[in-house]
C-alpha positions in Angstrom: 91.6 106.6 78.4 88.5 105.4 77.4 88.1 101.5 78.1 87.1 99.1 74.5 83.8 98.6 74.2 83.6 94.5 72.5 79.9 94.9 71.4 80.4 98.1 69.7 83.8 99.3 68.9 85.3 98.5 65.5 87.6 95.9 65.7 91.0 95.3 63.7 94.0 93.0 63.7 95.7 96.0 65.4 92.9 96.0 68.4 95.0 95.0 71.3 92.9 92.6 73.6 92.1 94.0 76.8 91.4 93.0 80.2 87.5 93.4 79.8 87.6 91.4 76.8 84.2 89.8 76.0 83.1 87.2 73.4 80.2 89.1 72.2 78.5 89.1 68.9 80.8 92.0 67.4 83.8 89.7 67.7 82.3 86.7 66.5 81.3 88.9 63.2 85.1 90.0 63.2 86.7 86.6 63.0 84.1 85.3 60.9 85.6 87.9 58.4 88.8 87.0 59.3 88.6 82.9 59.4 85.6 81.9 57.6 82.1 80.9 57.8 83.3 77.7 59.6 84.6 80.0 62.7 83.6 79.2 66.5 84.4 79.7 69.7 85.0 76.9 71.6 86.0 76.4 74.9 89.7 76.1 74.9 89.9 79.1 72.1 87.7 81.1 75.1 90.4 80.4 77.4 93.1 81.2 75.2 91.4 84.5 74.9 91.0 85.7 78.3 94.7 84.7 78.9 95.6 86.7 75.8 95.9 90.0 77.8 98.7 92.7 75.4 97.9 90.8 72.1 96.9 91.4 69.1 93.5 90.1 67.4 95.8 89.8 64.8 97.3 87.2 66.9 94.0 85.7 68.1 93.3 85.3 64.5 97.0 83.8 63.6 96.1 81.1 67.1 92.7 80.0 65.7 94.0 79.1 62.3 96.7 77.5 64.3 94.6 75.1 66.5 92.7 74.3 62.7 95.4 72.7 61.4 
């Protein structure tokens, strides 16, 4: 099975985040699409992220709005 490649794979809510998970430019672009111009990663957000091993971005995306509130 190939491994995800987080700088140039396409990513959808359906991506499931992986163990190599990286913060790189690609899926800054993606949740800009998803949550707005005002989108960023912080640190805790990073964290959650790495610990999110067998979600979904769709998820990812559900937990940043969350933490906006």
């Amino acid at each position: 099975m190939k491994t995800f490649d987080w700088h140039a794979d396409p990513i959808a809510l359906e991506t499931v985040i992986l163990d190599n998970y990286r913060g790189t430019q690609n899926v800054r672009r993606f949740f800009v699409t998803q949550c707005g111009a005002d989108f960023r990663l912080d640190r805790s957000f990073m964290a959650w992220m790495k610990s999110a091993q067998g979600k979904t971005m769709r998820e990812a995306v559900a937990e940043w709005k969350r933490r906006r509130i």
